[in-house]
N, CA, C and O atoms as CSV, one atom per row, in Angstrom:
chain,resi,resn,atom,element,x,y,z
A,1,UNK,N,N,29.255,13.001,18.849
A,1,UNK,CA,C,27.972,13.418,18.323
A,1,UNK,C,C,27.959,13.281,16.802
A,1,UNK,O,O,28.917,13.615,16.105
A,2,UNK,N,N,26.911,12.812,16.362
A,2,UNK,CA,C,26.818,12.561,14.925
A,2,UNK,C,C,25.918,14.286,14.434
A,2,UNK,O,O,25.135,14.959,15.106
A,3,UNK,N,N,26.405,14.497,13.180
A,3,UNK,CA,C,26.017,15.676,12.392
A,3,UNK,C,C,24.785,15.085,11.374
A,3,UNK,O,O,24.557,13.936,10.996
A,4,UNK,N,N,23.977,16.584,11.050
A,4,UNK,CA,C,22.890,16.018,10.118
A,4,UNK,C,C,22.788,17.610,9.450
A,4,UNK,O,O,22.912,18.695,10.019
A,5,UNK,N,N,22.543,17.326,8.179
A,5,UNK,CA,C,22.913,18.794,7.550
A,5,UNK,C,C,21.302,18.813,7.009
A,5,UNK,O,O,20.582,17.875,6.668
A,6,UNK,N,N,21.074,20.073,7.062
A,6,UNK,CA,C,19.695,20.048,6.838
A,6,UNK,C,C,19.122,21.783,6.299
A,6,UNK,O,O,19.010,22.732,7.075
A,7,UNK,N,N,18.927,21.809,5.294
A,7,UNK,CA,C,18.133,23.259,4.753
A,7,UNK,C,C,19.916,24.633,5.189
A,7,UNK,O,O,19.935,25.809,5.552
A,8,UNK,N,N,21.197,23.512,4.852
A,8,UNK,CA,C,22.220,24.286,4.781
A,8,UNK,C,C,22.949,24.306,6.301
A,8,UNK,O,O,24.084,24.739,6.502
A,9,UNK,N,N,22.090,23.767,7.288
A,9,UNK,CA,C,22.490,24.067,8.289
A,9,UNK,C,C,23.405,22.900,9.013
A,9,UNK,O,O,22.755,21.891,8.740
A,10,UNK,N,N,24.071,22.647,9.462
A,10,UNK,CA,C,24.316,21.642,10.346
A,10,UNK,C,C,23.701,21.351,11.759
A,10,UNK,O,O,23.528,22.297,12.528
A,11,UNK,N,N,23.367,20.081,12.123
A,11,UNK,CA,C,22.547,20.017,13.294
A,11,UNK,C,C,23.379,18.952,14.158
A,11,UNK,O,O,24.056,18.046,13.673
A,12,UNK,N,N,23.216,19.211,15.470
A,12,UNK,CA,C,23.973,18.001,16.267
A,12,UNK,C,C,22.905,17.219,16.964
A,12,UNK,O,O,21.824,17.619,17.396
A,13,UNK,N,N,23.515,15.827,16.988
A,13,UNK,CA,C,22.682,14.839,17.013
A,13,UNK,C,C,23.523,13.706,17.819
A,13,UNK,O,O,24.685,13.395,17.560
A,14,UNK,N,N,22.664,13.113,18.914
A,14,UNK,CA,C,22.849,12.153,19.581
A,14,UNK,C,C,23.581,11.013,18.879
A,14,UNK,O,O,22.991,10.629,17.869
A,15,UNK,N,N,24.674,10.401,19.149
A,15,UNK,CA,C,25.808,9.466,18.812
A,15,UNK,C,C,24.513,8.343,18.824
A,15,UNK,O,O,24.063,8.041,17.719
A,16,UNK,N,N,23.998,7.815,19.843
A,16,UNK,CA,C,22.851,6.290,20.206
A,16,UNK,C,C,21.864,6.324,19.380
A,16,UNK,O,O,21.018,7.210,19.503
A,17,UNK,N,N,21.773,5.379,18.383
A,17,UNK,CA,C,20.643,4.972,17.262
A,17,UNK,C,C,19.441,5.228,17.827
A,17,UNK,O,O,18.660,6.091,17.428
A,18,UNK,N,N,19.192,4.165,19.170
A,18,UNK,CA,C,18.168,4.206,19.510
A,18,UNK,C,C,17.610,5.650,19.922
A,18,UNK,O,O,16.512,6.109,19.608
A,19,UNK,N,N,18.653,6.299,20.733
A,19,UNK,CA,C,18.095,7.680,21.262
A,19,UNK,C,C,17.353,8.229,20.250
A,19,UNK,O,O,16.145,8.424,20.386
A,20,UNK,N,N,18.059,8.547,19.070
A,20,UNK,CA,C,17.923,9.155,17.806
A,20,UNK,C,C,16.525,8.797,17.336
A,20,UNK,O,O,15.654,9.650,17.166
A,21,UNK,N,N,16.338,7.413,17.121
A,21,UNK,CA,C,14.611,6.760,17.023
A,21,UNK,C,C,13.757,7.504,17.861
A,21,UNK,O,O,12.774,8.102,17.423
A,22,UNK,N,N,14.059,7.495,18.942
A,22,UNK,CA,C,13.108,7.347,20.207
A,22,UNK,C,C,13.057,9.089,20.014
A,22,UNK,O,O,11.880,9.255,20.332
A,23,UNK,N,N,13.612,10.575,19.678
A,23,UNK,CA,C,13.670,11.187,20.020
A,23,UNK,C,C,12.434,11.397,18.807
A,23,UNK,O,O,11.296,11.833,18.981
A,24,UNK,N,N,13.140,10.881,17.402
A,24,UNK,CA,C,12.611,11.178,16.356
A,24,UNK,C,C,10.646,10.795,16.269
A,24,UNK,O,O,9.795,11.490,15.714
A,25,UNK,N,N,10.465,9.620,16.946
A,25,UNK,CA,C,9.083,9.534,17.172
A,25,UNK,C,C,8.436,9.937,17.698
A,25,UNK,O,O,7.271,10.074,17.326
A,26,UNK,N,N,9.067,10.475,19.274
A,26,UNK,CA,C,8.664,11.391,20.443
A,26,UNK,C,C,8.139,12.969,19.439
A,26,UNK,O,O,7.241,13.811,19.443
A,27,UNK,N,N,8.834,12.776,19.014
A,27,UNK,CA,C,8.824,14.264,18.001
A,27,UNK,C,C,7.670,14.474,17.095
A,27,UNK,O,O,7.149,15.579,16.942
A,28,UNK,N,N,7.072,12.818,16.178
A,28,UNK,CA,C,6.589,13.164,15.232
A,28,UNK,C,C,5.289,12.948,15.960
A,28,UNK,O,O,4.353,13.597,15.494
A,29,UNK,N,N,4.975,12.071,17.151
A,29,UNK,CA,C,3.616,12.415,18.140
A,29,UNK,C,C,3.482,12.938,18.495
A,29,UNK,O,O,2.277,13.010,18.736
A,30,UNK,N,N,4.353,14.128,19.115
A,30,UNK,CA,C,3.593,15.114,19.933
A,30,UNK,C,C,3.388,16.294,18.287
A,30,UNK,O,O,2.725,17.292,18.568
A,31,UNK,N,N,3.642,16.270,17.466
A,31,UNK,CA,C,3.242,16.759,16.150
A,31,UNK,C,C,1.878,16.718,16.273
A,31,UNK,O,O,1.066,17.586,16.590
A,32,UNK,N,N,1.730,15.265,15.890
A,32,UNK,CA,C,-0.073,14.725,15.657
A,32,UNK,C,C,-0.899,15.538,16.489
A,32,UNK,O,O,-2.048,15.620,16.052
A,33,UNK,N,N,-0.597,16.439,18.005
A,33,UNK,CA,C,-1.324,16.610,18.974
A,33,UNK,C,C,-0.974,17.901,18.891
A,33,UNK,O,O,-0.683,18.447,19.956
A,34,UNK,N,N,-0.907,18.762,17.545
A,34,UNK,CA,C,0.041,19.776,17.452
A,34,UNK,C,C,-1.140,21.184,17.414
A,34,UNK,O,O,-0.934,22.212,16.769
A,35,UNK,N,N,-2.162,20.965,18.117
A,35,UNK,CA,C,-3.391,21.891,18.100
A,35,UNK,C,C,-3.319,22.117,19.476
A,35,UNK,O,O,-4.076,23.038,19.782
A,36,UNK,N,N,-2.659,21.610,20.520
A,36,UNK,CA,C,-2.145,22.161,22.029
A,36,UNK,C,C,-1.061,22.947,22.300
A,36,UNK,O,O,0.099,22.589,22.095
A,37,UNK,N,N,-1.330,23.817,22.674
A,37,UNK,CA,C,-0.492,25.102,23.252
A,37,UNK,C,C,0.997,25.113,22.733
A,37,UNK,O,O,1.433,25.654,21.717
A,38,UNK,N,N,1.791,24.240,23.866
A,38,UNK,CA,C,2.913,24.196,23.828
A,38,UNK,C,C,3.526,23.434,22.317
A,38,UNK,O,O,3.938,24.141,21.397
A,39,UNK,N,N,3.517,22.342,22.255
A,39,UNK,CA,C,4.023,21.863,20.897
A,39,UNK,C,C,2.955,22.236,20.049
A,39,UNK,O,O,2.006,22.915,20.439
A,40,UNK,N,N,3.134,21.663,18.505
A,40,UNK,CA,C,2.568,22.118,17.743
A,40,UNK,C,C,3.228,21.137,16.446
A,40,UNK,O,O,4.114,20.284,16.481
A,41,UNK,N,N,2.296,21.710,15.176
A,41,UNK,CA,C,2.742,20.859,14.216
A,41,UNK,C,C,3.947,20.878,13.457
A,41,UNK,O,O,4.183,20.089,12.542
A,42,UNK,N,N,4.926,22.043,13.953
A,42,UNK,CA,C,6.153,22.009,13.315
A,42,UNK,C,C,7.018,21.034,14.050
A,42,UNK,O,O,8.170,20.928,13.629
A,43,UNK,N,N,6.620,20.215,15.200
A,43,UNK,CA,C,7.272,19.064,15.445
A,43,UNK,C,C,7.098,17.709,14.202
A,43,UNK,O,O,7.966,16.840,14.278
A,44,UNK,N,N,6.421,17.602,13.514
A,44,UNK,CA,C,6.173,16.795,12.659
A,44,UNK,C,C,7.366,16.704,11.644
A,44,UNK,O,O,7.994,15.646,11.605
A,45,UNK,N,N,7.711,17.717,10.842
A,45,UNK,CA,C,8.952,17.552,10.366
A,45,UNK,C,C,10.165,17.167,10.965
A,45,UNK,O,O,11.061,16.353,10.742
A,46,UNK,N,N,9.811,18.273,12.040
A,46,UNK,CA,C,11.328,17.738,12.815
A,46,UNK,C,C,11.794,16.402,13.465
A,46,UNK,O,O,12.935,16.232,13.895
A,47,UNK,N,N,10.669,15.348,13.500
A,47,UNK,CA,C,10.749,14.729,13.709
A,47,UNK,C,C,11.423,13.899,12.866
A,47,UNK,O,O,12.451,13.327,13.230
A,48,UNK,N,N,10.831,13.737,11.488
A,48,UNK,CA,C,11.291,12.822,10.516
A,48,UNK,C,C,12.300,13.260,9.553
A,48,UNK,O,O,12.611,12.590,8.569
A,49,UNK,N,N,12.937,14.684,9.927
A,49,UNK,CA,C,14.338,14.983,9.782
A,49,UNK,C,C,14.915,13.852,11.311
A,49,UNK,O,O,15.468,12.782,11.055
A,50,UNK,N,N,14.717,14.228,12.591
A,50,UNK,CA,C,15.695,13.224,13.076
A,50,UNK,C,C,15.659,11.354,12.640
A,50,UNK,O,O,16.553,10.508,12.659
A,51,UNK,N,N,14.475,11.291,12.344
A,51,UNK,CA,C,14.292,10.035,12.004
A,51,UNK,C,C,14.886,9.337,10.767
A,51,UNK,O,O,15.308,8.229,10.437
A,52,UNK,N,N,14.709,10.479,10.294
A,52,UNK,CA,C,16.157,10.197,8.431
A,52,UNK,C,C,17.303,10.111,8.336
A,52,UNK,O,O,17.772,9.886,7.220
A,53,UNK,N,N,18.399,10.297,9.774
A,53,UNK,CA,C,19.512,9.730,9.661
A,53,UNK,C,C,19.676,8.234,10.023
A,53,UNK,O,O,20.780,7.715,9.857
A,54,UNK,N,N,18.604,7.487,10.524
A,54,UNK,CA,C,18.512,5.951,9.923
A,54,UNK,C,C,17.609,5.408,9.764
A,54,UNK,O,O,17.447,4.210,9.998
A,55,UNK,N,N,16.527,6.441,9.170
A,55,UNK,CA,C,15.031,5.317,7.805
A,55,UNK,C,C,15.561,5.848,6.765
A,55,UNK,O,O,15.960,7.001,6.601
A,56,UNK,N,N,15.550,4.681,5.837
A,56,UNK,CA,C,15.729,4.778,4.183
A,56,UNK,C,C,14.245,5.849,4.213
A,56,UNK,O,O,14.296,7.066,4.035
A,57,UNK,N,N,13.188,5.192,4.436
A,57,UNK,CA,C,11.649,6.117,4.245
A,57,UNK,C,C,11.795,7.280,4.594
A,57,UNK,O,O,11.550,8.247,3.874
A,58,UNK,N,N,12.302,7.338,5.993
A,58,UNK,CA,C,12.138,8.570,6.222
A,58,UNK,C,C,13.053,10.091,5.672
A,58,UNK,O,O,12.731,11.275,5.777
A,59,UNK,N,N,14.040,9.574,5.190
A,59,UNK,CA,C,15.423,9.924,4.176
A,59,UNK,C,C,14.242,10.387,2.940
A,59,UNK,O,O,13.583,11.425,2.889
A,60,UNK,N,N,14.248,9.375,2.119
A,60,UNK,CA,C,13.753,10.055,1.274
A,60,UNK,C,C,12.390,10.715,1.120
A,60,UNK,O,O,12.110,10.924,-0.061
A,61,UNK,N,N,11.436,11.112,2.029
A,61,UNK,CA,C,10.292,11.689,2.299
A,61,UNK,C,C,11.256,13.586,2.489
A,61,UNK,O,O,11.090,14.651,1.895
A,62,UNK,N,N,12.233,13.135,3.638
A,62,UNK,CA,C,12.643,14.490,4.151
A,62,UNK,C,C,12.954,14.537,2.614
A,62,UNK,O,O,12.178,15.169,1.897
A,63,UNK,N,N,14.191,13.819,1.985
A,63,UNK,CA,C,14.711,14.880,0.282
A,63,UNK,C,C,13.570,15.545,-0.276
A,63,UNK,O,O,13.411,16.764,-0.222
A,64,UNK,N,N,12.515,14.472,-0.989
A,64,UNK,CA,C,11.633,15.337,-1.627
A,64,UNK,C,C,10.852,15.719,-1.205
A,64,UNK,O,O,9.839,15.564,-1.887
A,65,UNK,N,N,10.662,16.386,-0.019
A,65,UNK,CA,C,9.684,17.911,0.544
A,65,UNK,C,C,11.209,18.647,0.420
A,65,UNK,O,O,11.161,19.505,-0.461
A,66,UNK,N,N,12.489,18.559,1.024
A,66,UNK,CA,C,13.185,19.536,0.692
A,66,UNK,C,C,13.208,19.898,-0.856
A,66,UNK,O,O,12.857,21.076,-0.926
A,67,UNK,N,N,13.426,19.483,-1.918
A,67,UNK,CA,C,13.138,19.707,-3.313
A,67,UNK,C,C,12.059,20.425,-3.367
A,67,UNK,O,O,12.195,21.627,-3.594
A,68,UNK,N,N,10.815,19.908,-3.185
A,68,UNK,CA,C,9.536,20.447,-2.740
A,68,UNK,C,C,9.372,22.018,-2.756
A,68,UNK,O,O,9.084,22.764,-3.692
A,69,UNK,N,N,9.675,22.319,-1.284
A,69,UNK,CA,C,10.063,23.696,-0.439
A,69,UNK,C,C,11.095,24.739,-1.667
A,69,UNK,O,O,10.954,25.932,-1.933
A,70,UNK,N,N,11.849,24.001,-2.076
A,70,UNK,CA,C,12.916,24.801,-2.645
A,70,UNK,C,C,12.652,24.901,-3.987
A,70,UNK,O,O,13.169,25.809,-4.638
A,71,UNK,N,N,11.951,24.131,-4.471
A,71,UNK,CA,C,11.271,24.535,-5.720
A,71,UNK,C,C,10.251,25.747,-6.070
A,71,UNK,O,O,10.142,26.569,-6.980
A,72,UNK,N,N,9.412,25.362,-4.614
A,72,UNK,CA,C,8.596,26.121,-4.693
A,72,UNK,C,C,8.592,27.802,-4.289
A,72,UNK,O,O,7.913,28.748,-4.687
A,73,UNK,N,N,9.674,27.671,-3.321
A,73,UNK,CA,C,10.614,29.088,-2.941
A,73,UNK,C,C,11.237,29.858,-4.248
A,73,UNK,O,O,11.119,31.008,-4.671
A,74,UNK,N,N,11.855,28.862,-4.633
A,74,UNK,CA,C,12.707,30.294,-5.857
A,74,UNK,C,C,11.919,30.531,-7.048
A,74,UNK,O,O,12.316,31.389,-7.837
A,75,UNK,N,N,10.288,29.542,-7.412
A,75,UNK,CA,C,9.654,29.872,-8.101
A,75,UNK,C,C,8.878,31.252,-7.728
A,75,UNK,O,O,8.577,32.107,-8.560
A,76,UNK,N,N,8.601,31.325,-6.307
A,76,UNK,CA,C,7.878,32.753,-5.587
A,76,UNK,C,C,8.744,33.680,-5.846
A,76,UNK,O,O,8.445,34.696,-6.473
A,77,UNK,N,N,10.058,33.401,-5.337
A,77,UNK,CA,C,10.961,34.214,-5.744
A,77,UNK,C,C,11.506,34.674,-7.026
A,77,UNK,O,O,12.196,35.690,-7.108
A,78,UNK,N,N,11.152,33.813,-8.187
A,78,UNK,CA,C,11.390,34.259,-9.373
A,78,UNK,C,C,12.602,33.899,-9.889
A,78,UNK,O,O,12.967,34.599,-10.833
A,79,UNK,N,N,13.532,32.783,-9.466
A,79,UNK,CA,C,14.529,32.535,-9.426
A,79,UNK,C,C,13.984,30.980,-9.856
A,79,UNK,O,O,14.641,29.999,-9.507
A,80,UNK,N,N,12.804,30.845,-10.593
A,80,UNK,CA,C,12.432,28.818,-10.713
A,80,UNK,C,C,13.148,28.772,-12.390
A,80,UNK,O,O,13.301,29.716,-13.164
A,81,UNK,N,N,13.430,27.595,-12.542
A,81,UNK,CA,C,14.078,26.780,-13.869
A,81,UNK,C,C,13.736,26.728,-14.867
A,81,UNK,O,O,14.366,26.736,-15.924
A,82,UNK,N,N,12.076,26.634,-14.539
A,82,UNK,CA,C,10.984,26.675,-15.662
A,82,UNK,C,C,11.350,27.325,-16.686
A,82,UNK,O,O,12.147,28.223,-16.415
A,83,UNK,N,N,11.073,27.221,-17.792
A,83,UNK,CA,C,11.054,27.396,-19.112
A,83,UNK,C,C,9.641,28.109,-19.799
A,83,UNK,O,O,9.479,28.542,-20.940
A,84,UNK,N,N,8.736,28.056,-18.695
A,84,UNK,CA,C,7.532,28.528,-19.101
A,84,UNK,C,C,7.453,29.882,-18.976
A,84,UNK,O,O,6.424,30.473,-19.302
């Protein structure tokens, strides 16, 4: 099983490229349709976290929303870099 580290966590992940594709798109469509019951739109990320251990695109979309998120967290929190 291949590893994918993500928001600190480690995640396990299907060894087969393709699986990995196929799971990762399965993921980011039923997102799109994410106003029905059961799934929803937090499949959308998760999708293109699985899809970022082999798209360059999708790699760097996941980094900077993680930057994003975490910027915007320790600024709420009072913990941001800013100088202002």
């Amino acid at each position: 099983m291949s590893r994918m580290k993500l928001w600190g966590q480690s995640v396990r992940l299907p060894r087969s490229r393709p699986l990995r594709v196929v799971m990762g798109v399965i993921f980011v469509s039923m997102g799109l349709v994410g106003f029905m019951p059961v799934v929803g739109f937090w499949m959308i990320p998760v999708g293109l976290a699985i899809l970022s251990v082999d798209s360059p695109l999708a790699r760097r979309f996941r980094r900077r929303a993680e930057v994003w998120v975490l910027r915007r967290y320790n600024r709420w929190k009072g913990r941001g870099t800013d100088s202002t």
